[in-house]
N, C-alpha and C positions, 0 to 999 in steps of 0.2 A: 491902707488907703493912700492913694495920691496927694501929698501936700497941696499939689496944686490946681486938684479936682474942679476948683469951684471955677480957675480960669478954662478950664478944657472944653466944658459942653454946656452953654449957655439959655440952648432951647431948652423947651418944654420938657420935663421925664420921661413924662410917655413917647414921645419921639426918638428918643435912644431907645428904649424899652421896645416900641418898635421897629429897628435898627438890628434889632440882637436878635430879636424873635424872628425875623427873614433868615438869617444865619441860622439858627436853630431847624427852619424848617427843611435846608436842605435835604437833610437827612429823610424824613419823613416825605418828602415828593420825589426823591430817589428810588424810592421803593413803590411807593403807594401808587406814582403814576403809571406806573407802564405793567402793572398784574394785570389792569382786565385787556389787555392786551397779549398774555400770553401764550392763547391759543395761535393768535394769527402771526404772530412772533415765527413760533415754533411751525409752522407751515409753510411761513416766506421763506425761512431759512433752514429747511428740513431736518428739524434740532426733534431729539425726542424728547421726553418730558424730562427723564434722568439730566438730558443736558440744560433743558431752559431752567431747570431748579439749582445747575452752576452759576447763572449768571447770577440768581440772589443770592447763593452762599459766596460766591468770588466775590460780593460787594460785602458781605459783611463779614468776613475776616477779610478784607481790607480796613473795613472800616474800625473793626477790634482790635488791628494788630497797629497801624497808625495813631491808635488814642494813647500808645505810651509815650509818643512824642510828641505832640503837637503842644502839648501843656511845657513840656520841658524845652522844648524850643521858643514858646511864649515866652517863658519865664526868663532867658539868655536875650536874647534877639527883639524882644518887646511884641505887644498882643497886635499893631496894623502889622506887620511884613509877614506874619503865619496867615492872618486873614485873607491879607488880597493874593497872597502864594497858593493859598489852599481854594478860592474861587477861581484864579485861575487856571489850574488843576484841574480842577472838576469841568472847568467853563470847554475846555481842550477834550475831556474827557466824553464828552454829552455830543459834545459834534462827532468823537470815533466812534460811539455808539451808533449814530444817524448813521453814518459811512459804512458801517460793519456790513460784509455781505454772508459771512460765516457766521455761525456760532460759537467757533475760536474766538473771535476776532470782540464779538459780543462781551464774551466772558472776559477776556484782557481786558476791555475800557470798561467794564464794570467794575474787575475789581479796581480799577485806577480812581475810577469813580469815588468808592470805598474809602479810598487812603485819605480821598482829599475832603472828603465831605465834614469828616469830624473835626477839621480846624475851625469851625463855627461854633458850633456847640460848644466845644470845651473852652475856645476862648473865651468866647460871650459870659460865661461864668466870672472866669476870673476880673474880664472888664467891668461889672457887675459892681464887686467888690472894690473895685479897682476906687470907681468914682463915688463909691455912696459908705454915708457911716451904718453899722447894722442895719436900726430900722428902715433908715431909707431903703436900702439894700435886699430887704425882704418885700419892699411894696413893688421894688420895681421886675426882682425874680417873680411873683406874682404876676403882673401886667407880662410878663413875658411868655408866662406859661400860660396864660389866656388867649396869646394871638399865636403862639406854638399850636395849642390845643386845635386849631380851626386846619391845622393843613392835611392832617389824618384822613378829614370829612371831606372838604373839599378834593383832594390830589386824584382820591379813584374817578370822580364827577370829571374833572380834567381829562385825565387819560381816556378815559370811555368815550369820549366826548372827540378828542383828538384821533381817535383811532377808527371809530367807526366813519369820520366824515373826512380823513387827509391821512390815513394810512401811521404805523408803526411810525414809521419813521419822524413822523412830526411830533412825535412825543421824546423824545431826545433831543428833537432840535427847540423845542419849545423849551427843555431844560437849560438847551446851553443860551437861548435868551434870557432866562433866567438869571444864567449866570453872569451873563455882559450886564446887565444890572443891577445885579446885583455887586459887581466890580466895581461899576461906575460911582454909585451910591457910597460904599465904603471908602473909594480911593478919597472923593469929595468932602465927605461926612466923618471918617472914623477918625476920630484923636487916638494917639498915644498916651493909652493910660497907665502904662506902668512909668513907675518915675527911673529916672539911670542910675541912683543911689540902689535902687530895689532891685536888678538883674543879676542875676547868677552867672558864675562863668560855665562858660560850655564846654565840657570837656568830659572825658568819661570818668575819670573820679571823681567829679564833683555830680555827675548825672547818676553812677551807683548808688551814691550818699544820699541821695535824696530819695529813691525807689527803696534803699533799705531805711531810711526816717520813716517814711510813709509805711510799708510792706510790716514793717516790727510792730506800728505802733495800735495797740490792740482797738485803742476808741477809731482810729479812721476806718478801720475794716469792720466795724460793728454798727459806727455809723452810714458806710459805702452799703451795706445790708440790709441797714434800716430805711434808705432812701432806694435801693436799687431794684429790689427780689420781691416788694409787692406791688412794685407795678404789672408784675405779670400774674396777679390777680385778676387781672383785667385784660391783658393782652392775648390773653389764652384767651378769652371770650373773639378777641378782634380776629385771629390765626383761626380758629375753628367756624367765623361766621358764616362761611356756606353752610355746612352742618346745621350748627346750631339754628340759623335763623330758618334755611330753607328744610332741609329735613324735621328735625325736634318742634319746630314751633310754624312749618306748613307756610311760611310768609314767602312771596315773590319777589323774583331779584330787583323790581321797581319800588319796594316795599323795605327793603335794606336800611335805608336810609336812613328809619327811625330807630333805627339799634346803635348808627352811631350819633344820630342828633341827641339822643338821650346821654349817650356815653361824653360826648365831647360838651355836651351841655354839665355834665357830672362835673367835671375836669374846669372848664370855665369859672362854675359856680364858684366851688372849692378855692378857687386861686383867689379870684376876687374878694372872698371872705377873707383869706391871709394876707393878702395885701391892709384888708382896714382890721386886723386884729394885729398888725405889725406894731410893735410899741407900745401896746393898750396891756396885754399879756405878757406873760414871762414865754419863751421860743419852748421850753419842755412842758406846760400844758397844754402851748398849741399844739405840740407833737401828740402828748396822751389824748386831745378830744380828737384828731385825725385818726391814730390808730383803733380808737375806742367806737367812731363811725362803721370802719372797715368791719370792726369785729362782729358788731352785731349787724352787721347786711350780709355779712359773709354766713355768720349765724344761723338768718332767715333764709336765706336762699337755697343751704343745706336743709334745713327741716322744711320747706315749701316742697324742693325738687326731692325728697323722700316721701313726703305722706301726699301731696298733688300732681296730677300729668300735665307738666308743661305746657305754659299758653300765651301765648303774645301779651294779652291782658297786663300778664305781671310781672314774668318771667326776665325781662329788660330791666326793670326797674332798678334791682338790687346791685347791677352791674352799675349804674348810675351813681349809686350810693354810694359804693364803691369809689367810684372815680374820684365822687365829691371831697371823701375822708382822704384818700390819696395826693389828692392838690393842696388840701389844706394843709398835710405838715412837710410836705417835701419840699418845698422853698428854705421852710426853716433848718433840714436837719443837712441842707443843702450848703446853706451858709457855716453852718456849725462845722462842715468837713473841709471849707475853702480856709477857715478862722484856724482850722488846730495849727497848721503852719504860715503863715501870713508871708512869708518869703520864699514858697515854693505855692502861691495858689495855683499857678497853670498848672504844677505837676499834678497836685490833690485832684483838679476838676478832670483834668487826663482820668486817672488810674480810678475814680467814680465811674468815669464812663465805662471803661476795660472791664468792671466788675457790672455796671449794669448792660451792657451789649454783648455781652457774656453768655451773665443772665438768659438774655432774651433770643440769644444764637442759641440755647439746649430748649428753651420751650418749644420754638420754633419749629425746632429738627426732632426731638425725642420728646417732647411730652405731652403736644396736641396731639399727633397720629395716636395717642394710645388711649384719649380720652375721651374724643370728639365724635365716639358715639353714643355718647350716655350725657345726657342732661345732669345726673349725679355723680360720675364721676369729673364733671368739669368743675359740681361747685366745691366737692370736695379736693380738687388741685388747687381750685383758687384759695379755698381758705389754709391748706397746706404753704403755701407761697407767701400769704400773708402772716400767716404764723413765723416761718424763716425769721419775715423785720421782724416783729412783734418782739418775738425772744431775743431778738441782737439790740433791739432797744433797751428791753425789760434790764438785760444782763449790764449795757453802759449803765445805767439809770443806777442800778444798786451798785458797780461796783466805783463810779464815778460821780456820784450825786451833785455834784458842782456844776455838773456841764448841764447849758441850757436854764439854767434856775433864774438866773435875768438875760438881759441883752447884751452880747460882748463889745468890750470897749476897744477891741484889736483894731487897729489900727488898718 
């Protein structure tokens, strides 16, 4: 933590908190906004599907193969110059998109898009810890992953929205407004929260040392598992929604909306309870009542979609529940993988990411198409998915019983 935290951010918590969660969301309206858009995408610029399905894969290894640096350049160079660098980026990136008259031309600022977009997210972590002791640090990840949770729901309502009334194009341009303001805001707003005692030097031996600290050390990869791999318990429901909602369960595409109000209401809920369980508990039974939520909706939702035929009625529900047990221990085990090394957290919050958009680049590509015609086999991937953490938790817990048992006093 910052020696000198207390002088750097004087407003209100929640105001940082929503600070970081703007940066967080780029990621999620980089995508989210411009799919219902992709038929008319691919007709203005006579792309076939194969191709308009590069522009999202060209953003996201962009965006995977940039999460190994953005933290390790944080950690050297301090957390505002990646930030306002990495909005800038994106800000330049969102207007080549508007401009594109190819599909070439698409796919290149897409993935440019990709590279820049993760210098939020993974900073915002570290800043996070930067300014607050544990608990505080767990209320405010909380509050962040509550006003994250809303850009999911809202971004497709956006783009839809932009696209049928002002054309493709204003959904790119509307991003790079986004990002002039979101510029503006951080240049004005963002403190320097790493202190100049705390920076690493930049250099590629000392950036080796750190991805082999981190890459060796068996609780970061157990805990990056335990936070990363069941969230696509739940993402695989979001990838499959046509399917699932319009074919499996009959609902119309104006009717969508309750599968993710339910869902991102799951995910709100959840946060908001870890925020006021922050301090009251010990971080490892908030972890076991989170994962022990997951377990048994993931449970239900197997024995429902086995012995019952699918029906609006219910069939949302357990995704819900899902989401709820997911937001409630992932702030914590979130903190616990910034804490193992307190002088490399950009790198840790990087190489979390790396392993969870990872994650979410194979469900994406190879394990919705193979599941998202069966109601049963989606609930049986998702509880597969959440099994992954479950057991990478289960395995830390017995072989490391220390970790999580109270609140850490790291610094």
């Amino acid at each position: 933590m910052n020696p000198d935290a207390d002088q750097l951010w004087r407003a209100p918590r929640w105001a940082l908190a929503a600070l970081l969660a703007l940066l967080g969301m780029l990621g999620p309206f980089s995508i989210d906004t411009y799919i219902p858009a992709f038929a008319g995408i691919a007709h203005a610029l006579d792309a076939t599907p194969v191709e308009m399905q590069q522009t999202l894969s060209a953003y996201l290894f962009g965006f995977a193969f940039m999460n190994l640096f953005h933290g390790a350049l944080a950690d050297s160079f301090g957390r505002r110059p990646v930030v306002l660098w990495g909005i800038a980026v994106f800000t330049l990136a969102s207007a080549g998109c508007a401009l594109s008259q190819t599909v070439g031309q698409l796919v290149m600022f897409r993935a440019l898009q990709g590279l820049s977009t993760g210098a939020g997210i993974v900073v915002s972590r570290a800043v996070i810890r930067d300014m607050f002791p544990p608990a505080q640090a767990q209320k405010v990840m909380s509050q962040v992953t509550i006003y994250f949770g809303v850009a999911p729901a809202i971004a497709p309502i956006i783009g839809g929205w932009l696209f049928v009334h002002l054309g493709w194009h204003s959904i790119f341009w509307f991003l790079t407004g986004v990002g002039v303001l979101l510029w503006t805001a951080n240049f004005k707003l963002l403190p320097e929260t790493l202190h100049v005692t705390q920076r690493q030097p930049f250099n590629v031996r000392n950036l080796m040392q750190g991805y082999w600290q981190l890459g060796s050390d068996p609780r970061f990869l157990l805990l990056a598992l335990a936070s990363g791999v069941p969230f696509n318990g739940m993402f695989l429901y979001v990838l499959a929604a046509p399917a699932f909602l319009g074919e499996h369960l009959g609902l119309g595409p104006q009717q969508f909306f309750w599968f993710f109000l339910l869902t991102i209401g799951g995910i709100m809920a959840g946060s908001w309870t870890s925020g006021r369980l922050a301090g009251r508990i010990p971080p490892k039974q908030q972890i076991r009542y989170g994962f022990s939520i997951m377990l048994l909706v993931s449970l239900v939702n197997v024995a429902a979609n086995m012995l019952f035929v699918p029906h609006a009625a219910w069939a949302m529900f357990p995704i819900a529940g899902f989401a709820f047990g997911w937001a409630l221990m992932v702030p914590v085990v979130t903190l616990l993988v910034l804490d193992l090394y307190p002088e490399r957290r950009g790198l840790a919050s990087s190489l979390q990411a790396v392993i969870g958009s990872t994650a979410n680049g194979l469900v994406a590509g190879a394990v919705t198409p193979l599941v998202m015609h069966s109601t049963r086999a989606l609930a049986v991937a998702s509880i597969l998915f959440l099994s992954v953490g479950l057991f990478a938790w289960l395995f830390l817990h017995r072989r490391w019983p220390e970790m999580g048992r109270a609140i850490s006093a790291a610094a």
